[in-house]
Residue, then its C-alpha position, 0 to 999 in steps of 0.5 A: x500500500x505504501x507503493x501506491x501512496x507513493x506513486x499518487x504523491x509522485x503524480x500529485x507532484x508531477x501534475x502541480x509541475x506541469x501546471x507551474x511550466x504551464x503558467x511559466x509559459x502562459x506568463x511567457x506568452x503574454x509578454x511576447x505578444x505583440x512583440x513588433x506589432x503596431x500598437x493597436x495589433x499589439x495590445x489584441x494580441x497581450x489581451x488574448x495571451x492573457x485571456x489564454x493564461x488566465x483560462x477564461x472564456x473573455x477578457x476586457x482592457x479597462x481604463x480609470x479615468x478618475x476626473x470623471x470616476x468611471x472605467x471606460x472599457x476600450x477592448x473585448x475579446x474572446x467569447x463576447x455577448x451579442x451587445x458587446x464590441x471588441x473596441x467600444x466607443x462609449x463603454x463605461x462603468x461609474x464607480x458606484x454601480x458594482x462592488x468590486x469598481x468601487x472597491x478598485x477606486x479605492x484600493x482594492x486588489x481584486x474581486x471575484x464574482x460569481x453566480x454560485x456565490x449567495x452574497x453576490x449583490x444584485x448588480x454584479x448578478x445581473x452583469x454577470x447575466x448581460x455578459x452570458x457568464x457565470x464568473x469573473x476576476x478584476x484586477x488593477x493594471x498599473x502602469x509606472x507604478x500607479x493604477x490606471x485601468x482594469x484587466x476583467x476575464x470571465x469564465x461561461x457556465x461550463x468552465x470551473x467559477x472563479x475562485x479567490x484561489x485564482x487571484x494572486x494568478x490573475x493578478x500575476x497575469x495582469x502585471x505582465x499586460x501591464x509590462x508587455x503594455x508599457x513595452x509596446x508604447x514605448x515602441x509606438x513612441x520610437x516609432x513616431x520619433x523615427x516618423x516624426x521631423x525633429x525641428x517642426x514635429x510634423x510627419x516626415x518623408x518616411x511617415x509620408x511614403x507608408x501613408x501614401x502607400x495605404x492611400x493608394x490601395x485604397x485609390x486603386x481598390x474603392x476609388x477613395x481620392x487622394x489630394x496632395x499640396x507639395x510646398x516649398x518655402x521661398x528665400x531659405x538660403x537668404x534667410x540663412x545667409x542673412x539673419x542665421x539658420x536659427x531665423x531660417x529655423x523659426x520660419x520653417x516652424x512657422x510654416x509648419x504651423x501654418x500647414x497644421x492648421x489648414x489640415x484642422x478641419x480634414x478627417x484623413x490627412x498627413x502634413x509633413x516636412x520632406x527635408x529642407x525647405x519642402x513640405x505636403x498636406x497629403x489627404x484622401x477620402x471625400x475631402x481631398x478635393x478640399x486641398x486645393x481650397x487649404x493651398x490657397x490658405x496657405x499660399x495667402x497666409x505664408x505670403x502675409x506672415x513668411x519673409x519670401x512667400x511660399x510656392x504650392x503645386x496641387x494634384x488631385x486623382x480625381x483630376x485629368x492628369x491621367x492615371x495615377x498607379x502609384x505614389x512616385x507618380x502623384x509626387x511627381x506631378x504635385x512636384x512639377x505644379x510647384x516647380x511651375x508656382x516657383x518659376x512664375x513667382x505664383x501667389x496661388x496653387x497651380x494645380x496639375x491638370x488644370x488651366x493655369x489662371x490667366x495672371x499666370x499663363x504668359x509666357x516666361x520672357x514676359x516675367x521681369x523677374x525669375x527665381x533663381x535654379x532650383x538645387x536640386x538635380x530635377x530642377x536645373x536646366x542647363x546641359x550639365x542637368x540634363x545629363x545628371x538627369x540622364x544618369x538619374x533616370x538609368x539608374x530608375x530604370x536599373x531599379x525597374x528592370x523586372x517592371x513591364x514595357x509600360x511602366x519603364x517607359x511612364x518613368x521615362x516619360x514622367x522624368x523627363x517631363x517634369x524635367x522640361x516642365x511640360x505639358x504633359x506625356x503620352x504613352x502608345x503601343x503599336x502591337x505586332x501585326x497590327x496596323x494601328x497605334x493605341x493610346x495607353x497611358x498618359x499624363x496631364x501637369x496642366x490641360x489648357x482652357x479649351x480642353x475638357x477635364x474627360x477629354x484626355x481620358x477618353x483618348x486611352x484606348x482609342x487607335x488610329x491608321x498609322x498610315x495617316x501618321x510617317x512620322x510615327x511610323x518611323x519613330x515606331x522603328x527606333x527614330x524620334x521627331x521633333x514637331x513644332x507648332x506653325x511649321x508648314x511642313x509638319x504632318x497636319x494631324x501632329x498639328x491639329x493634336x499640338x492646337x487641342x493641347x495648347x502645346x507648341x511642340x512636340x518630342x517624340x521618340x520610339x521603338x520595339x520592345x523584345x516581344x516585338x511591340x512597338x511603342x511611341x513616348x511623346x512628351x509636349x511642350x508650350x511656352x512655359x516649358x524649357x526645352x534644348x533640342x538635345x532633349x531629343x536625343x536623350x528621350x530616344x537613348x532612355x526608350x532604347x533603355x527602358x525597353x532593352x533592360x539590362x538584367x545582367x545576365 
């Protein structure tokens, strides 16, 4: 007999063993949950490894908010009764309708609650009965050491009831949510420092391209618009010359707050610094036709209150600019609506894919005045630029070797524009065997008055005989053209084409990819672009490149 008593004692000892390792691990669990998650993903998923640890059925994250002596619940998980949310808006418990929330606010180191016990008051009862449970545990969750919340798990009818035995566990629990919880805001507070720019507390270009990417799904998928305003501060350099980079930091701070205020009002937006003297109010959803209303506050408040005034380019998806497929696109061409504000010296947002004002649509000779160059390799215009602009654009292609025909050469076409500051761009496909040339893509910065918003749009698709156009015929082969506006030896349908845009010229070249399609990039022009003829020659060695990738193979 004594054998068996011992093997019992042995078992005995094994099993509490297992149930120790067990809640060691379920301990473990908690605080590993979350770990490099965002911090609402992050804080779901330590409520349910505590739930798990805590064997309940349900599990609730409560926060005390002692100026107005209520717990308001802002996370349900598990089991959950029909009228509960996993985050509710307006869940809140006052201190004084249960026992063991009153016994919380002052001190109390937990309640169990359950419907087998003949002391349970009336409201607990009854909560106990909203919720479809038969018992509960609530303990305090402190965070630097003082209580602010409440961890609640509930158990149903078919679990073993709660017991006092089970709150020191439930209690151990509750202090690893607590740590595990910490441990997530303090990487949240990382990651909006690493998001964040330092000088004006704005989101920054990193913070900017991860909200641009989301909005873009959302674009590409329901259609939801995006608005973006890109600025840049007039006269940085003077200022930092003159008066010192602590007055150039004042101003930039200014605008800052400025751009702050004018995005107030808006329910999805970002404003952000993209380094140096360049800002964006980015937003999306039904208000991202707003931004163009908010731009021309800023415009108006930064020429009032900013040493030199501001320069704003605007790009709505919704507008005709063509389709818009990803960021790199939008960017660039709210980038070239403000380049265009900054060499008028425009007071107002020029807008791509609208008419310019009429203040503002004269050619540049008759300005008495210009901005000096831009610094950045985009913007300058001499010969120099244009072959860093080269270099840059292979180097773009050398990053999308593995992208279609299409999309390398919309690269092309959108650098090089936006370096000329032209009209816009048109991409055409020629498919082997046909006879006929489609339009498949395009890109408007700035569509003269006479033309409709869904007049470029409704171009997409359409063909047309190459046999009316030699030229193109030719460039289709590798070869390229230059067309100018009023040239009495020019193909008449180019000219009409030229006429319906407002452009004055026209740089096209061509060539066949390795499938034996042809393609034809046209980019056009008008008086306020800058153009060299060598630009001619660029756009048919950066075609050759965009359909011959190299793969290094």
């Amino acid at each position: 007999m004594g054998h068996v008593g011992e093997d019992t004692s042995q078992a005995v000892t094994r099993s509490a063993r297992d149930r120790s390792e067990a809640r060691l691990r379920a301990l473990s669990d908690v605080g590993r949950a979350g770990v490099g998650l965002p911090k609402p993903q992050a804080t779901k998923q330590i409520m349910l490894a505590a739930m798990r640890a805590a064997e309940a059925d349900s599990g609730s994250l409560g926060v005390w908010l002692p100026d107005r002596q209520v717990l308001r619940a802002v996370l349900n998980v598990g089991d959950l009764a029909e009228w509960e949310e996993e985050e509710p808006e307006d869940e809140v418990y006052e201190a004084d309708q249960s026992t063991w929330l009153a016994g919380m606010a002052n001190g109390l180191l937990g309640s169990v609650l359950s419907l087998d016990d003949a002391t349970i008051v009336p409201d607990d009862r009854d909560y106990l009965v909203l919720l479809d449970k038969f018992s509960s545990i609530s303990v305090p969750l402190l965070y630097a050491g003082e209580w602010w919340g409440e961890l609640f798990v509930a158990r149903g009818a078919d679990r073993e009831p709660f017991r006092e035995s089970d709150l020191d566990w439930v209690s151990a629990v509750a202090a690893q949510v607590s740590a595990a919880l910490e441990s997530a805001d303090h990487l949240a507070s990382v990651e909006r420092l690493a998001q964040t720019d330092s000088m004006t507390g704005l989101a920054n270009r990193r913070a900017l391209d991860q909200w641009l990417d989301r909005a873009m799904v959302r674009w590409r998928d329901y259609q939801e618009p995006i608005g973006l305003a890109v600025l840049d501060l007039n006269g940085l350099k003077l200022i930092n010359d003159d008066q010192g980079h602590d007055a150039g930091d004042r101003v930039l701070r200014q605008l800052a707050h400025i751009l702050f205020d004018s995005a107030r009002d808006f329910d999805r937006s970002l404003v952000a610094r993209l380094g140096g003297d360049e800002f964006c109010v980015a937003v999306c959803g039904p208000d991202a036709a707003r931004v163009v209303d908010a731009a021309q506050t800023v415009c108006r408040t930064g020429w009032e209150r900013l040493p030199h005034g501001v320069a704003c380019g605007v790009v709505i998806t919704t507008d005709a600019v063509g389709p818009i497929e990803n960021p790199a696109r939008l960017l660039r061409l709210a980038d070239a609506a403000q380049y265009r504000a900054k060499r008028i010296r425009s007071r107002v947002p020029v807008v791509a894919g609208r008419p310019l004002p009429p203040e503002l649509a004269l050619s540049l000779s008759d300005k008495d005045e210009l901005l000096a160059p831009d610094r950045r390799v985009f913007r300058g215009r001499d010969s120099s630029s244009l072959g860093q602009l080269s270099d840059a654009t292979l180097r773009a292609l050398d990053q999308a070797a593995d992208e279609a025909p299409r999309t390398r050469l919309g690269l092309v076409a959108d650098l090089l524009t936006h370096h000329v500051d032209g009209v816009g761009w048109w991409l055409s496909l020629n498919s082997k065997g046909s006879g006929a040339l489609h339009t498949v893509d395009l890109s408007l910065y700035r569509r003269p008055p006479g033309l409709g918003q869904d007049e470029p749009l409704a171009e997409l698709g359409e063909g047309f005989a190459l046999d009316k156009y030699p030229q193109t015929r030719y460039a289709l082969g590798g070869g390229g053209y230059v067309v100018m506006a009023g040239d009495p030896t020019a193909d008449p349908a180019e000219l009409a084409i030229l006429d319906g845009l407002g452009a004055s010229a026209v740089i096209a070249a061509g060539g066949t990819d390795l499938q034996g399609d042809s393609w034809l990039v046209e980019i056009f022009l008008d008086d306020l672009s800058t153009m060299g003829q060598e630009l001619a020659g660029v756009l048919r060695l950066l075609v050759l490149g965009a359909l011959h990738p190299l793969t290094g193979t």
